[in-house]
N, C-alpha and C positions, 0 to 999 in steps of 0.2 A: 397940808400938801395933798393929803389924799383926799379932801373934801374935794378940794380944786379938781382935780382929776377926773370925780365922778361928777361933777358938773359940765365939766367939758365934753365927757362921752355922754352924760344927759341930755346937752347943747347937739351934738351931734346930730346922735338917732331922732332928733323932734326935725332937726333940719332937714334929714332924710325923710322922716315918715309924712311930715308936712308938707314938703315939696313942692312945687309943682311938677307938670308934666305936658310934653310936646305932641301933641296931637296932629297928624297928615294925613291930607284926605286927597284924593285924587277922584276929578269929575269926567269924564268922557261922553262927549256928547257926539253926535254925527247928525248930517242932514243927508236923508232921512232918516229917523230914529228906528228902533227897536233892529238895531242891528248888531247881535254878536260879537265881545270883544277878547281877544285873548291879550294878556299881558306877561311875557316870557315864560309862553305858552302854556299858560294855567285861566284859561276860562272863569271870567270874572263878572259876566251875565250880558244882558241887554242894554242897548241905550237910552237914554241918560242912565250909569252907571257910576257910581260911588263906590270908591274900596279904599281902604286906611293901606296906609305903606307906613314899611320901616327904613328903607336906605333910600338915598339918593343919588343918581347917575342915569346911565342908558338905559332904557326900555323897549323890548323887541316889543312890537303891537302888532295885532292882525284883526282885521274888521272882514267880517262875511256878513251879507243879506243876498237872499235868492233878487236875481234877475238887475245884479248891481257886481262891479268887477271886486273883489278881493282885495283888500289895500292893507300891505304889507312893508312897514316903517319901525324907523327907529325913532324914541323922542328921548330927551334929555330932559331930568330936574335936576337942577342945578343947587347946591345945598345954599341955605342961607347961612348968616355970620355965626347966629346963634345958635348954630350944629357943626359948628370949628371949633377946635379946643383953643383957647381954654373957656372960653364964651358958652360950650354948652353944658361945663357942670352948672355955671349957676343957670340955666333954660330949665333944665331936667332935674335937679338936683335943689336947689337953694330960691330958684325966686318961686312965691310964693302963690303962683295964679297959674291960669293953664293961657299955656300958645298952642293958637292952633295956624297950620300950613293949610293952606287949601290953594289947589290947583286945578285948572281946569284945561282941556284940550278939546280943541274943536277940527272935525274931521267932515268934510264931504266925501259923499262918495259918487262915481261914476257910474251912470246902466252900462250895466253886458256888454258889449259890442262881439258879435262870434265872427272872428277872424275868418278872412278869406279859406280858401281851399292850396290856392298856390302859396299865402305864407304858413298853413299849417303842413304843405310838400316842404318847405323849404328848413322849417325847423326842424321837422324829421331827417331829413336830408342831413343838416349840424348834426342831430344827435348824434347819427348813426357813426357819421366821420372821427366824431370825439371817441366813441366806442371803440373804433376800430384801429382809432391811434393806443388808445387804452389797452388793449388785447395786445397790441404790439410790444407797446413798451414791459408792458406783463411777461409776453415771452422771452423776449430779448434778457430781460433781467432771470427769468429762471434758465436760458440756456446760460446763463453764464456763473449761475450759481451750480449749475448741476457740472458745468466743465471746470469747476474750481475742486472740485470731489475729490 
């Protein structure tokens, strides 16, 4: 019986150390290239840009290049089967080769265009009005906490 046993933990650890393993790669590409990308805002380099990831879901992204507009998006990876349980012990665990995920996203970007003068009056304009709703609402709620005193 105890031989048994220590075969099966034998069996085990070979299954574990043998394993395979899940490999993800993420590719960012943009037209035009060599444009700056952040990925939930940790700076991940220039483009065509290559980074290995560990989870799957939303991605804040932010692309800069001088004398092109800023592009500011969300993307989704979607997990595949083989990183749902119970499907990913044996991906990562038991079967005996590597997978690899590779993904690619493709981005244009837009030149500059610098806004008129009357819509940058006019957004200042918004701001100002949202501030000054802001300040209000700010006092109104502390005179009413200082008259609860």
């Amino acid at each position: 019986m105890r031989e048994m046993l220590k075969m099966w933990v034998a069996a085990a650890v070979a299954a574990v150390v043998l394993g395979g393993c899940v490999e993800r790669k993420l590719t960012i590409v943009t037209e035009p290239s060599e444009a700056v990308v952040w990925l939930n805002d940790e700076e991940i380099g220039t483009t065509p840009v290559t980074v290995d990831f560990n989870w799957y879901g939303d991605y804040r992204v932010q692309i800069t290049k001088p004398g092109y507009e800023t592009l500011n998006t969300h993307q989704l990876l979607k997990r595949p089967l083989h990183d749902r349980p119970p499907f990913d012990f044996f991906a990562e665990v038991l079967w005996p080769g590597r997978i690899v995920d590779k993904y690619e996203w493709k981005f244009d970007l837009a030149p500059y265009q610098q806004p008129a003068a009357a819509q940058l009056l006019e957004q200042a304009e918004a701001m100002r009005a949202r501030a000054e709703n802001e300040v209000g609402k700010t006092a109104v709620q502390i005179f009413k906490e200082e008259e609860g005193k």
